[in-house]
N, C-alpha and C positions, 0 to 999 in steps of 0.2 A: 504494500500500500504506500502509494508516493502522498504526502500532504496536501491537503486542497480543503474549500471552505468543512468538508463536514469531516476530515480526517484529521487532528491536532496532531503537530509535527511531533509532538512528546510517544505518541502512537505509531508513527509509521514506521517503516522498518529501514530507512536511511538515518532514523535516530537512533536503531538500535543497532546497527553494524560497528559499531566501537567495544562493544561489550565483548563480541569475538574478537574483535584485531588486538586487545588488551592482554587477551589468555593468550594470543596467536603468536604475540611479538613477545614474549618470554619462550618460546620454543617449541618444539615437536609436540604435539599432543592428539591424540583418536581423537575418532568422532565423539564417541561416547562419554569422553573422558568432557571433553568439549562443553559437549551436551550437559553433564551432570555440574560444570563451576557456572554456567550464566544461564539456566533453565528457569532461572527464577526473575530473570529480564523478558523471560517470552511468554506469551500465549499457550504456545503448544508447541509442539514438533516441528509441525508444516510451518509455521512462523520460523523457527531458527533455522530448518532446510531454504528456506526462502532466501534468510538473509546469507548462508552459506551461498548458495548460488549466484546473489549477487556480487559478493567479492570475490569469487571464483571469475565471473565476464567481466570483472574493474579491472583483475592480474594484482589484486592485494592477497588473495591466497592461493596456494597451491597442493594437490594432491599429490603425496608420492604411493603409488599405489604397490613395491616392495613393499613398503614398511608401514601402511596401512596408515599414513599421518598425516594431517596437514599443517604445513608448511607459512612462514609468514614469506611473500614474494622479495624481494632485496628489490 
């Protein structure tokens, strides 16, 4: 959800893509692992899968799929 008159920006999910980049840029960590330090900034699931996706098509994170982790981009 991008912010506009009925979405408050505190709500959308370009306000909450910090909350990963914060756990992200300290190092290596799972999804799950991920999932369980800022699960309590989101909604639900599909809300943090969401905001995964988007710093996945920014190139602020990355997937190494050996080692099952992602990655903050350099």
């Amino acid at each position: 959800m991008l912010p506009n008159k009925i979405v408050n920006i505190a709500d959308s999910l370009i306000w909450k893509l910090p909350y990963i980049l914060d756990v992200v840029k300290k190092g290596e960590v799972t999804v799950s692992s991920l999932y369980d330090a800022v699960s309590q900034k989101y909604e639900d699931a599909s809300e943090f899968i969401l905001c995964l996706d988007t710093l996945y098509l920014l190139d602020k994170i990355k997937y190494d799929e050996k080692y099952e982790v992602i990655k903050y981009a350099d």
